[in-house]
C-alpha positions as CSV (number, residue, x, y, z in Angstrom):
1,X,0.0,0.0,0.0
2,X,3.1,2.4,0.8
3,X,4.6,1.7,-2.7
4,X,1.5,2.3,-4.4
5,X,0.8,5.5,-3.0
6,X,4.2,7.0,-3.5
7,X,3.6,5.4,-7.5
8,X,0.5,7.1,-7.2
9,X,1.8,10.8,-6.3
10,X,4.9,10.1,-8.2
11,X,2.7,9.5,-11.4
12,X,0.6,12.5,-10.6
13,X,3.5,14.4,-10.6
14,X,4.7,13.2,-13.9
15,X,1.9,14.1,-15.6
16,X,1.4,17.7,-14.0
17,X,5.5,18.5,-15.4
18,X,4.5,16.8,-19.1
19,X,1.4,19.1,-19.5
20,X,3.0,21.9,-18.5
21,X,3.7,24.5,-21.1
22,X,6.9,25.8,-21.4
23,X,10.4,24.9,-19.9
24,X,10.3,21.8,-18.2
25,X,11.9,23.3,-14.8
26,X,8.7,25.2,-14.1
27,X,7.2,22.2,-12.4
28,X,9.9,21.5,-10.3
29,X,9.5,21.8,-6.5
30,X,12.1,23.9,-6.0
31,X,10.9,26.5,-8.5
32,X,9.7,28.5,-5.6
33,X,11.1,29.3,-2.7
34,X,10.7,26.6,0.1
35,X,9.5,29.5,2.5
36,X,7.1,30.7,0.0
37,X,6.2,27.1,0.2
38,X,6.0,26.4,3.2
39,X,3.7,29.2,3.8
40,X,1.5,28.7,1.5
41,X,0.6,25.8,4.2
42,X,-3.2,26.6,5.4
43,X,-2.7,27.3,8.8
44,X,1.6,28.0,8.7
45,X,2.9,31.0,10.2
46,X,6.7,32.1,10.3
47,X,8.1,32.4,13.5
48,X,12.1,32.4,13.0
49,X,14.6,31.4,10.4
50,X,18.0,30.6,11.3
51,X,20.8,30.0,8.6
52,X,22.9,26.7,9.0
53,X,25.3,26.1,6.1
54,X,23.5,23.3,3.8
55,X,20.4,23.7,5.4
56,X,17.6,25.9,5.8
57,X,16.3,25.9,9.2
58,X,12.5,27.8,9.8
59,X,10.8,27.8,13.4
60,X,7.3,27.8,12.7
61,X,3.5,27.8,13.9
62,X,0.5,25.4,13.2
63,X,-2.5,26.0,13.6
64,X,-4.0,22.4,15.3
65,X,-7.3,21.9,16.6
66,X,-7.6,21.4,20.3
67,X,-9.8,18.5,19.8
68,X,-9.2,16.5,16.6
69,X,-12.8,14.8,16.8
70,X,-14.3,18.0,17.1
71,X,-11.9,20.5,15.0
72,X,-15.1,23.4,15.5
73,X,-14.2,23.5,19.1
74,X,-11.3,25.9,19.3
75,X,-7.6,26.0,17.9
76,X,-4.1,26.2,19.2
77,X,-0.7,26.8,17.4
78,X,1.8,24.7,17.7
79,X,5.4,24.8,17.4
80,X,7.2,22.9,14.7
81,X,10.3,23.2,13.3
82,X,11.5,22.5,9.5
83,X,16.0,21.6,8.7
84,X,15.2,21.6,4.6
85,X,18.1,20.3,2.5
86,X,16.2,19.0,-0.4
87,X,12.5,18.0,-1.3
88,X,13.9,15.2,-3.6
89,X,15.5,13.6,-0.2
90,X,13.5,11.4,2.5
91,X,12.5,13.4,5.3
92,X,12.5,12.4,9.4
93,X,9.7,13.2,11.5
94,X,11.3,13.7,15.1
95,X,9.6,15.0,18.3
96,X,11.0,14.3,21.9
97,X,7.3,14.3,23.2
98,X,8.5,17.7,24.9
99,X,9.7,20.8,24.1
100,X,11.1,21.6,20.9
101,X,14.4,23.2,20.2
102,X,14.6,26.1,18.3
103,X,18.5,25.6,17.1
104,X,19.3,23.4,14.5
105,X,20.1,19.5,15.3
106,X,19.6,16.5,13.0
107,X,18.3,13.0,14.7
108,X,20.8,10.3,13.8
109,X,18.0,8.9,11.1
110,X,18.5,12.2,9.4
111,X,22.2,12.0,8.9
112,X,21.8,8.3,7.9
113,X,19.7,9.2,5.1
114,X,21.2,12.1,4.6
115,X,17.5,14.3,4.4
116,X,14.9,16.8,5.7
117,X,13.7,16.9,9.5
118,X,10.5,17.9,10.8
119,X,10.4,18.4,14.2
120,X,7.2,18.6,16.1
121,X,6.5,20.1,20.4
122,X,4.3,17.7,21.7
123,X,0.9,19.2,22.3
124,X,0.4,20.9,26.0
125,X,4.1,21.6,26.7
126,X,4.3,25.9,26.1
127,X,4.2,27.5,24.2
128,X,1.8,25.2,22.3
129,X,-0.7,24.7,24.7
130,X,-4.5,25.5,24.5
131,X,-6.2,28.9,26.0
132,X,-7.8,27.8,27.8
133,X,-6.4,24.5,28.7
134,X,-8.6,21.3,28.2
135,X,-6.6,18.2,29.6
136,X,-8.9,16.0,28.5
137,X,-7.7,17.3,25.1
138,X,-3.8,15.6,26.0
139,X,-3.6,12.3,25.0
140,X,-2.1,9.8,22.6
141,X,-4.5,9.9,20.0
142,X,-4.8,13.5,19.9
143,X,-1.1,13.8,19.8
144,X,-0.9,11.4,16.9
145,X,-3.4,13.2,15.0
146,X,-1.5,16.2,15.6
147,X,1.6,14.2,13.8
148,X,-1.2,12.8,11.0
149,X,-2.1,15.8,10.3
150,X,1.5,18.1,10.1
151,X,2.4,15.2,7.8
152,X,-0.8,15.7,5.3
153,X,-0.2,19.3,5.7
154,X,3.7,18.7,4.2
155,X,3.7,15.6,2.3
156,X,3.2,17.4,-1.3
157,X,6.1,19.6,-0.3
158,X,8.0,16.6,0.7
159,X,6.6,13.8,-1.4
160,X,9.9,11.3,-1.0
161,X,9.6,8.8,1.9
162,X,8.8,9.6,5.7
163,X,10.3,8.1,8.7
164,X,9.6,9.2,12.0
165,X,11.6,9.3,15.3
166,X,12.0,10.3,19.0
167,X,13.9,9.3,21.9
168,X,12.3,8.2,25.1
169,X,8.9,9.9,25.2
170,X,9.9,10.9,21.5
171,X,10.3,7.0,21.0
172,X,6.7,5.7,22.7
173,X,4.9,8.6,20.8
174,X,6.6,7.7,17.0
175,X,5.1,4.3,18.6
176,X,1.8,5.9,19.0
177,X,1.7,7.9,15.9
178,X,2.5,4.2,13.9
179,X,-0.1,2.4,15.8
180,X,-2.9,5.1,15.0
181,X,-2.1,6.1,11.3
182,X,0.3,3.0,10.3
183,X,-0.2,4.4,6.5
184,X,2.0,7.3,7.3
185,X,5.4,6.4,7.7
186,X,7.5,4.6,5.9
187,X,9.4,3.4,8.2
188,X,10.3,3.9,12.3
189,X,12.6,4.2,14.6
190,X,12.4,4.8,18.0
191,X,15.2,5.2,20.9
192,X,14.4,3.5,24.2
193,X,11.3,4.0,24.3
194,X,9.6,2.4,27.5
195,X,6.4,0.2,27.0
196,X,4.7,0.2,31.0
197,X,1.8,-2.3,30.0
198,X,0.6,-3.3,33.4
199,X,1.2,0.1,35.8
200,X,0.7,-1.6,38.8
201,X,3.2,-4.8,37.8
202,X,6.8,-3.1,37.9
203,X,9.2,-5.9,39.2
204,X,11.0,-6.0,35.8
205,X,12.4,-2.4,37.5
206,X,13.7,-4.3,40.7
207,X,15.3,-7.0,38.9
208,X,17.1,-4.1,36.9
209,X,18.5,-2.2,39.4
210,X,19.9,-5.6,41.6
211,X,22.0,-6.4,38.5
212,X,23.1,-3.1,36.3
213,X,26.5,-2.5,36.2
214,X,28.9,-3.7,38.9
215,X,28.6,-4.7,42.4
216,X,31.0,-1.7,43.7
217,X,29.2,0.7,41.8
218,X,25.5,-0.3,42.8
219,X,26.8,-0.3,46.6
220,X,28.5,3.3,45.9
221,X,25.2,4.4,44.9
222,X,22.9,2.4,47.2
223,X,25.1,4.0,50.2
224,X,24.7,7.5,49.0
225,X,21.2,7.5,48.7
226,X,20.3,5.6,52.2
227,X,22.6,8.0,54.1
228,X,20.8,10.9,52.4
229,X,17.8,9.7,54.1
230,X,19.4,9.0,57.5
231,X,20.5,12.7,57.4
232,X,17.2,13.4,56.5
233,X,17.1,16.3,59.3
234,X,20.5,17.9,58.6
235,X,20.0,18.1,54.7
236,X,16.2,19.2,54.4
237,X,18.2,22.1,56.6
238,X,20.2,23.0,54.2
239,X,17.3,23.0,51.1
240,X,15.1,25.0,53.2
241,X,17.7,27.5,53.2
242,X,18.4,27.0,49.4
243,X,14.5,27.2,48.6
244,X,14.7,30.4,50.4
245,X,17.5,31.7,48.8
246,X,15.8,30.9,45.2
247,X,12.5,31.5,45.6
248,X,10.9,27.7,45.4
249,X,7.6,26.8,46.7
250,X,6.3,23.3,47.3
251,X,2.5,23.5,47.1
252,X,1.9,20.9,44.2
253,X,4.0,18.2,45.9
254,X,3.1,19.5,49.2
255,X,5.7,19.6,51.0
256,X,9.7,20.4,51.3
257,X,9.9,16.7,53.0
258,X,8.0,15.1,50.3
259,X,10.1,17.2,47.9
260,X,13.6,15.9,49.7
261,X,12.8,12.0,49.9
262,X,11.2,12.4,46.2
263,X,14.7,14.1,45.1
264,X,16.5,11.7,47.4
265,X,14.8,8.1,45.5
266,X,15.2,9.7,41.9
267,X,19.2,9.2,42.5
268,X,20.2,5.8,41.5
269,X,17.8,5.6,38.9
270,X,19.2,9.1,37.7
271,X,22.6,7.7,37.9
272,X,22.2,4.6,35.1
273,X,19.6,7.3,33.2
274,X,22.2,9.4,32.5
275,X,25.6,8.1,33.1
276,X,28.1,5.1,32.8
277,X,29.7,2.3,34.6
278,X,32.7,4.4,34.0
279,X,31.4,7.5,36.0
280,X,31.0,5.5,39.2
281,X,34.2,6.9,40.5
282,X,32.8,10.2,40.9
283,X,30.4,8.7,43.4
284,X,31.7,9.0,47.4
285,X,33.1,5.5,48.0
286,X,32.5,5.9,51.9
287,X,29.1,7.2,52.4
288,X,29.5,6.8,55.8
289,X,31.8,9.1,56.3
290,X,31.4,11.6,53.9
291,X,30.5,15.1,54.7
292,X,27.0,16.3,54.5
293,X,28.2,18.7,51.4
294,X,29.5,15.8,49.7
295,X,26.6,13.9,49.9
296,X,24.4,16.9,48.8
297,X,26.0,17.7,46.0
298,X,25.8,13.9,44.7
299,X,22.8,13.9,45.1
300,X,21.7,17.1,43.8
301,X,24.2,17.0,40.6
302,X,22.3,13.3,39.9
303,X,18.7,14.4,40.6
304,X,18.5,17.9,41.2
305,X,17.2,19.3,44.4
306,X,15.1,22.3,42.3
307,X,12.7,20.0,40.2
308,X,9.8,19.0,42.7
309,X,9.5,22.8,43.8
310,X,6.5,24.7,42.0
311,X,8.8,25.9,40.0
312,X,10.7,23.1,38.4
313,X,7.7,20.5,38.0
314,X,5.0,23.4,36.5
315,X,7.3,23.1,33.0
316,X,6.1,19.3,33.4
317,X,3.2,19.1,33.8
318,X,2.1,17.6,31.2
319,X,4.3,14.8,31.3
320,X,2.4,13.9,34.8
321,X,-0.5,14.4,33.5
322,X,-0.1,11.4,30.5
323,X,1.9,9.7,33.5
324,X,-1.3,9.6,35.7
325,X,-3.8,9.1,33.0
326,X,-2.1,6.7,29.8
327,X,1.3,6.2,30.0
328,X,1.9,4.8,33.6
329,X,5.0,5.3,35.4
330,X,7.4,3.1,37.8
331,X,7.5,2.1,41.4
332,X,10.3,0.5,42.9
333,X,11.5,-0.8,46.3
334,X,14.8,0.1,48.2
335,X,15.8,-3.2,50.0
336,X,18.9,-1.4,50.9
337,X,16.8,1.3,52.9
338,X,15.7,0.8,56.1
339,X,11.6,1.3,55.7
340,X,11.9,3.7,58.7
341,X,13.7,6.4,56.5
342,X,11.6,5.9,53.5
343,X,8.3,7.8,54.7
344,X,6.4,7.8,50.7
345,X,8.2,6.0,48.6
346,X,8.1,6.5,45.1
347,X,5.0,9.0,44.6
348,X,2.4,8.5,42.2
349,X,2.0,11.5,39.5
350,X,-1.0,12.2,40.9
351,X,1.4,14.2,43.2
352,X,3.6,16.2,40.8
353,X,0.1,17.8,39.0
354,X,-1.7,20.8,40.6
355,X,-5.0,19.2,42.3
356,X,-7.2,21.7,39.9
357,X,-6.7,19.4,36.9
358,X,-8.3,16.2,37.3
359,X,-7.2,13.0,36.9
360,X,-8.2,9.5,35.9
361,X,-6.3,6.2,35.0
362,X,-7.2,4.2,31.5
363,X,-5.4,1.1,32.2
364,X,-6.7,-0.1,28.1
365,X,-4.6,2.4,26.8
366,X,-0.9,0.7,27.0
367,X,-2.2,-2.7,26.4
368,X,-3.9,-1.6,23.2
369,X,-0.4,-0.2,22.0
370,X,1.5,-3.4,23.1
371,X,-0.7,-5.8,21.4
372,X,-0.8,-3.7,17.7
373,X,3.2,-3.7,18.0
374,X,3.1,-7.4,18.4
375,X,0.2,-8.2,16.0
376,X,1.1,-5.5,13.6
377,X,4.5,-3.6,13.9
378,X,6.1,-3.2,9.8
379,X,9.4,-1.6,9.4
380,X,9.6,-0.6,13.0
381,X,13.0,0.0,14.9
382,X,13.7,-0.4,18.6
383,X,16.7,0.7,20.0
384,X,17.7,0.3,24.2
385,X,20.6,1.2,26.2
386,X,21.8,-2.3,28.4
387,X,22.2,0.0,31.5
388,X,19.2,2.2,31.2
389,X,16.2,1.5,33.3
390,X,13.7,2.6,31.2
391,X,14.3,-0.3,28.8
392,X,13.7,-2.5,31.8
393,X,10.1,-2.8,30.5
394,X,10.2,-2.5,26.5
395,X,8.7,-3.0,23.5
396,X,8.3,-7.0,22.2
397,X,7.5,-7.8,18.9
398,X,5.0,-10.7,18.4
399,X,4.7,-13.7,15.7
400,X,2.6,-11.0,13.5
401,X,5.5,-8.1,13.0
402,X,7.3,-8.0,9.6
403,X,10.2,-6.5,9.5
404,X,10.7,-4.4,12.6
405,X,13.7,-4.8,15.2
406,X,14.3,-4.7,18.8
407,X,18.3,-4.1,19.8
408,X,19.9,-3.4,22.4
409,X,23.0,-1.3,23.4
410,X,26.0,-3.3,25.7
411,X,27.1,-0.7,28.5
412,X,24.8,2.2,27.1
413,X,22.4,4.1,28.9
414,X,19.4,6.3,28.0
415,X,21.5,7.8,25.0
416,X,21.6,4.3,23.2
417,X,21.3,4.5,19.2
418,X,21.9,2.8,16.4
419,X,25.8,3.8,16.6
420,X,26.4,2.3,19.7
421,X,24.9,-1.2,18.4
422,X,27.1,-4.5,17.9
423,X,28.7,-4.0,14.3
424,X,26.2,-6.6,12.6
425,X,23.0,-5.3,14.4
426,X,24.4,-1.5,13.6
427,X,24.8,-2.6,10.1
428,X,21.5,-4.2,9.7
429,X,19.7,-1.1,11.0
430,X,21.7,1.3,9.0
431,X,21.2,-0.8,6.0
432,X,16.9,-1.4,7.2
433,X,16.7,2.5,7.6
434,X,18.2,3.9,4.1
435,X,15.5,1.1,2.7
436,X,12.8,2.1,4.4
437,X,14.0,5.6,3.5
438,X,14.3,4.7,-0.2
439,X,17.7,5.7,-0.2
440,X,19.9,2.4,-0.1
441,X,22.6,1.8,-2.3
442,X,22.9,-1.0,-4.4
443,X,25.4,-2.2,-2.6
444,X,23.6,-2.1,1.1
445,X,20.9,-4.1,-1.2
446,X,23.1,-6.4,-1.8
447,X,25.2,-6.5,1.6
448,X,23.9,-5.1,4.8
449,X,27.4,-4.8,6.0
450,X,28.1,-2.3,3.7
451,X,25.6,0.3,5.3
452,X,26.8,3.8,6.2
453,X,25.3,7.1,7.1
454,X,24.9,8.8,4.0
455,X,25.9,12.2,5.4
456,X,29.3,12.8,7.1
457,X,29.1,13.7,11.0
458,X,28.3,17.1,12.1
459,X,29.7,17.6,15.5
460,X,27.2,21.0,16.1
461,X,24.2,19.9,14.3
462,X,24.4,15.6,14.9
463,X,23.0,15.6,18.5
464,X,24.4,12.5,20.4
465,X,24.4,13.0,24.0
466,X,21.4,11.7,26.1
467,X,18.5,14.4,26.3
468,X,18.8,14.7,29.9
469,X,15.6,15.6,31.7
470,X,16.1,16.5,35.5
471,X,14.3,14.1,37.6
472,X,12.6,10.4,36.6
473,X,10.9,11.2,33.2
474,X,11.2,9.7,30.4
């Protein structure tokens, strides 16, 4: 069905440049300018362009309705953002189911194909957010739709094939987008993405985090955190005195003590989020007896003492929000904590949204994703980090997938990719991704092995470090 609609449009095209009168280069797509083009989008408003050499790089507005079901019921814009090289090139669709970044970057897909990138804000996160604001209005589907219909909107400037791609949240929603409008893309990829089927079953996590890594390092970190917790009284001192000093309030968590132990149980995970068996030595190897500013700054370099104020979860909030109502979120134990000094545990999201916007669990929604990925997955990519507990529960593909991959990192953590694969699994993903792409030599035809990013790395526009988010997100 892909094939035939790219025929189809490719046909259509044909015909438009025969019938054409005069020079044949009038029907060319890049007879007008790809602004000009771009604007003539219903809907597309200019916000910035930014030169990058090679590229041209436009920050833009679309206008989305706030309820896909019901498009009469209010607007909002929303941010996207547009790295043009070339409409006869494939073109990535990325979002990192957050904010979107206004510089220019290119996803690893997009140097491997060596194409355009369009680059979505995920609905709800400012400034594309509804006014007024209708959380019912933020889920998966209507985020999806939002993709379905930014795609529609640019396919006849961009009428080579689509992949789309996202890291973490960025990886669950290209999952989304696939399962809800699988005619779309040609192809997927998404970066350890995590898959949280049953919310209430999460001893996958607990198995995790009693075998990551090494021994030494899991009882650096495990001492660290407990003796936070035993100087409970001491420490939530000093962060009074530092929420003072900056201004932080703690009415949606509701309290600095809830704030502290939530900071305080975010730390380990952070830890193999973010870093490496190979950072352990910057952890204090006696706990015991290190000084209360050692273990403070640990802690707060690895979690960050400012997010669970007012201030640092409000940018977040929606996040929480699909947390507490779809997505589902972790809860793990701490054997190595006494239960005495552990007063809440890992909180619920419930917690980290302001009590105004309500809440309610749909338990359906994760299973329905996890069985079409099984049943149905074609041409999808999975890509996990060994060390990276979010990959602790992940995506499976089932009897019924076709073509679609799940590989995994040795020694990586939440900035696993495709580069950081075994050579013959980096190979074959390379060599899957320029086909899906349309793109592959004949050569990679031939021999998988042979597969190489079609454009040569870009150390200020290739982004390859993790896209660290303070606190345990996704």
């Amino acid at each position: 069905m892909r094939k035939a609609l790219r025929w189809l449009l490719a046909f259509t095209v044909l015909i438009g440049t025969l019938t054409t009168a005069g020079a044949a280069t009038a029907a060319q797509p890049e007879a007008a300018d790809i602004k000009d083009r771009l604007l003539s989008v219903p809907g597309m408003s200019l916000v910035q362009e930014k030169p990058y050499p090679g590229y041209r790089y436009f920050v833009l507005n679309y206008t989305q309705p706030v309820d896909h079901r019901h498009p009469s019921k209010g607007t909002f814009e929303q941010r996207i953002t547009v790295l043009h090289k070339d409409v006869s090139r494939p073109t990535v669709f990325y979002t990192g189911g957050y904010n979107v970044s206004t510089n220019p970057s290119r996803r690893e897909p997009t140097q491997i194909v060596d194409g355009n990138q369009v680059s979505m804000e995920y609905r709800f996160f400012t400034p594309s957010r509804p006014d007024p604001a209708d959380w019912s209005k933020l889920d998966i589907w209507q985020a999806a739709s939002d993709q379905h219909r930014i795609f529609t909107a640019l396919k006849a400037l961009y009428p080579e094939n689509w992949i789309s791609t996202g890291g973490s949240k960025g990886g669950m929603t290209a999952t989304y987008y696939e399962r809800f409008y699988p005619r779309d893309m040609d192809g997927v990829v998404a970066y350890v993405a995590p898959n949280d089927v049953v919310n209430k079953e999460d001893s996958a996590y607990d198995r995790f985090f009693a075998n990551v890594g090494t021994k030494e390092c899991r009882d650096r970190l495990n001492a660290v955190q407990r003796e936070a917790l035993v100087r409970r009284e001491p420490l939530a001192k000093k962060y009074e005195a530092y929420a003072a000093e900056n201004g932080y309030t703690f009415t949606t968590v509701g309290s600095l003590d809830r704030a502290y132990e939530a900071v305080v149980l975010d730390y380990v995970w952070g830890f193999w989020q973010y870093s490496l068996v190979s950072d352990c030595d910057s952890i204090p190897a006696d706990a015991k007896n290190a000084t209360d500013d050692e273990i403070w700054t640990s802690i707060d370099t690895i979690s960050g003492f400012s997010f669970y104020t007012d201030q640092g979860l409000s940018p977040y909030t929606p996040y929480y929000y699909q947390a507490g109502t779809q997505l589902g979120a972790p809860t793990i134990h701490f054997p190595h904590i006494e239960k005495k000094h552990v007063r809440y545990g890992y909180q619920p999201p419930r917690n980290f949204v302001p009590r105004d916007i309500s809440m309610k669990f749909q338990p359906w929604a994760m299973r329905d994703v996890d069985t079409w990925v099984k049943n149905n997955a074609r041409q999808m990519l999975f890509v996990y980090g060994q060390n990276d507990p979010w990959g602790a529960e992940p995506f499976r593909l089932g009897k019924g997938a076709r073509d679609s991959y799940v590989f995994t990192a040795p020694g990586l953590n939440h900035g696993a990719n495709v580069a950081g694969l075994v050579a013959d699994e980096k190979a074959l993903a390379t060599a899957r991704i320029l086909d899906w792409a349309g793109v592959a030599p004949a050569a990679v035809k031939e021999n998988a092995a042979a597969a190489r990013p079609l454009a040569k790395f870009d150390a200020k526009l290739d982004v390859r470090d993790v896209e660290r988010e303070p606190a345990l997100r996704p």
